[in-house]
C-alpha positions in Angstrom: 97.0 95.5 115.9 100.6 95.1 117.4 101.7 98.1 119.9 105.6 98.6 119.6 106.9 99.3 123.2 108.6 102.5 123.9 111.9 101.2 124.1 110.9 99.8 120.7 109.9 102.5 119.2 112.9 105.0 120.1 115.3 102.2 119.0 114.1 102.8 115.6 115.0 106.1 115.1 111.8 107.2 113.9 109.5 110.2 114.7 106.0 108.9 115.0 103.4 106.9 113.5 100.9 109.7 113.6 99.7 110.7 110.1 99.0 113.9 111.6 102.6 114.5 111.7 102.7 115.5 107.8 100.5 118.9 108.4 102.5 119.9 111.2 106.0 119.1 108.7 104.4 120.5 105.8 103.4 123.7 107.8 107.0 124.0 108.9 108.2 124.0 105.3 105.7 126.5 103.9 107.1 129.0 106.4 110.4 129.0 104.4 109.8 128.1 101.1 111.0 130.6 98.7 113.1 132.8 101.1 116.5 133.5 100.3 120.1 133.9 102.0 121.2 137.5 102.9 124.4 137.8 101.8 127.0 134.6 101.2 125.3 131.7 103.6 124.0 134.5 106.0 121.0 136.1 107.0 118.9 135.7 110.3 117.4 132.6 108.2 120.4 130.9 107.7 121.7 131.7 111.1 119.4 130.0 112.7 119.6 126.9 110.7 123.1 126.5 111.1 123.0 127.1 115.0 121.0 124.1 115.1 123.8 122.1 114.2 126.7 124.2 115.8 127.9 126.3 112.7 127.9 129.9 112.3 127.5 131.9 109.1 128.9 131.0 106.1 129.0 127.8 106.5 126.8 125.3 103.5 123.6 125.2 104.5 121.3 122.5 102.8 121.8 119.7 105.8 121.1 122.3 108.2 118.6 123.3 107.0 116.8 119.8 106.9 118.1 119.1 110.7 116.5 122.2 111.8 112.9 121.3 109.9 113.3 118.0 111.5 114.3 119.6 115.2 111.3 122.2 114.5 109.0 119.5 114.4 110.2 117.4 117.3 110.3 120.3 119.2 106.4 120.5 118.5 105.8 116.8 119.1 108.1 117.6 122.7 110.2 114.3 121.6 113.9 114.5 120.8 115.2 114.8 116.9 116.3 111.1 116.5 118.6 112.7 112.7 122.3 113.1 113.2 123.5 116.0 114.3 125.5 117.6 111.6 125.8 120.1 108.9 127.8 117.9 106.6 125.3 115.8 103.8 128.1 112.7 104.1 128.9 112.9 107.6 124.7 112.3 108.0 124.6 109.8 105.5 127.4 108.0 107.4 125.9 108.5 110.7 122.3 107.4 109.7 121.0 104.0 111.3 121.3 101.4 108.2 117.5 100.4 108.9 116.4 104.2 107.9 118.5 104.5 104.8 116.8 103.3 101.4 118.5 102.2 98.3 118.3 104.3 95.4 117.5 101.0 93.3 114.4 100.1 95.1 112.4 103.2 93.6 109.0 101.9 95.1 110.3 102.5 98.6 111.0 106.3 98.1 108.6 108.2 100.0 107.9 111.8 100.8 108.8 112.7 103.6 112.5 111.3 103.4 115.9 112.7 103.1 117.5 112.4 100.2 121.5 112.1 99.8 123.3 113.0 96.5 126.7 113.1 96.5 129.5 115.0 94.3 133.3 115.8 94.0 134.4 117.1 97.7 130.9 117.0 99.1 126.5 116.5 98.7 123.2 117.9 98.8 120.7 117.0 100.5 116.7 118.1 101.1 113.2 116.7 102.1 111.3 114.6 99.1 107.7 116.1 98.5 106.1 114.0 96.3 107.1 111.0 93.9 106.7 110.8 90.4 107.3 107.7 88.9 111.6 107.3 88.5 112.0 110.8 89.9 110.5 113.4 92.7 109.8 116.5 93.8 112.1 118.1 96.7 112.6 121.3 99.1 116.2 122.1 99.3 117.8 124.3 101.2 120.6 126.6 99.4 119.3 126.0 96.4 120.0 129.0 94.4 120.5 130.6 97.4 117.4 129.9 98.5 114.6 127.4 99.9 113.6 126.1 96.9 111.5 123.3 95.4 113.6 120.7 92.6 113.0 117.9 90.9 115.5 115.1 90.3 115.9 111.7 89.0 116.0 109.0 91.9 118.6 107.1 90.2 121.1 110.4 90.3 121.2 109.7 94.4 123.5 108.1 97.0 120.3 107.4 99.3 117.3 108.3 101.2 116.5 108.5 104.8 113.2 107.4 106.2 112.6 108.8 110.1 108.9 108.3 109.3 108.3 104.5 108.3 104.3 105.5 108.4 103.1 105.3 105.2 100.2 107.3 106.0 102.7 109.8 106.8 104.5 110.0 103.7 100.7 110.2 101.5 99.8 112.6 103.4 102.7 114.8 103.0 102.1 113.9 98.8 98.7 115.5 99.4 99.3 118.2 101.4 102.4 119.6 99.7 100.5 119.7 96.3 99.5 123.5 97.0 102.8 124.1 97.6 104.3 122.7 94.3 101.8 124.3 91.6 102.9 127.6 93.2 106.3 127.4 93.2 106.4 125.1 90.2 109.6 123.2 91.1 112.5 123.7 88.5 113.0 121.0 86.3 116.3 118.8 86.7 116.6 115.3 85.0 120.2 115.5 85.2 119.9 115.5 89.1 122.2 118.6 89.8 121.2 121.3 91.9 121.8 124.9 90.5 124.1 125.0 94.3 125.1 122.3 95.9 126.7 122.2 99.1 
């Protein structure tokens, strides 16, 4: 078996090649699934995952909210949170190292556990991919609805998707883990790939 150096390993912008990483990210998300916004992009919630990207209230907050899952979980791990820092879904997109991002043409690399980029007239949306089923998947999105909410779109509908994990032990066990979580809150259907708010 070939051991990456650490200079390697943190020149690939990943998180870790422990599969063990997927409870810890799929605990994280169960925390917030389902909660809601307090007021217009406010709420102690929402406040915090804006700080992490140096925004206040009332700013969009669906790429905060997937920088501050990812900074959660590097926190835990005691490594730094290798994802842009932004709030802005293009902005990350731009900023992402080229070797993370995958084409929304290649639909057998799309994994859970990546980011997924969609883009629209004067901005994006963005959230964490869950599970894959066949040409579309199941995702957690923050201000959805106003809420942390689960979706499912069509992979061809999106710019991209980002890959921090490259494990993909990592990315069945998320699929496996996160299957409680998506018969509960039975993710809404959307073929048409448009969030009910994007940001």
């Amino acid at each position: 078996m070939y051991l990456k150096s650490f200079n390697q390993f943190i020149n690939e912008s990943t998180i870790s090649f422990a599969s063990t990483d997927a409870k810890d990210l799929v605990d994280i998300l169960n925390k917030y699934v389902g909660k809601r916004e307090e007021g217009n992009n406010a709420g102690e919630m929402v406040k915090g995952f804006l700080k992490s990207v140096g925004l206040g209230t009332g700013n969009p907050w669906c790429m905060a909210f997937v920088y501050a899952i990812f900074d959660e979980l590097c926190k835990k791990k005691a490594i730094v949170n290798p994802l842009p820092k932004t709030g802005s879904v293009l902005y990350f997109w731009s900023k992402a190292p080229a070797e993370n991002k995958i084409a929304t043409t290649d639909v057998s690399a799309v994994k859970p556990g990546q980011i997924f980029i969609k883009s629209r007239k004067g901005g994006g949306h963005t959230g964490i991919v869950l599970k894959v089923e066949g040409d579309s998947f199941v995702s957690i999105d923050g201000n959805s609805s106003d809420q942390v909410k689960l979706n499912r779109y069509k992979i061809s509908n999106m710019l991209g998707f980002v890959d921090f994990f490259k494990n993909p032990q990592v990315s069945t066990e998320i699929a496996t883990l996160a299957n409680d979580m998506i018969a509960k809150h039975s993710p809404t259907n959307l073929t048409s790939g448009t969030a009910a708010k994007e940001v």
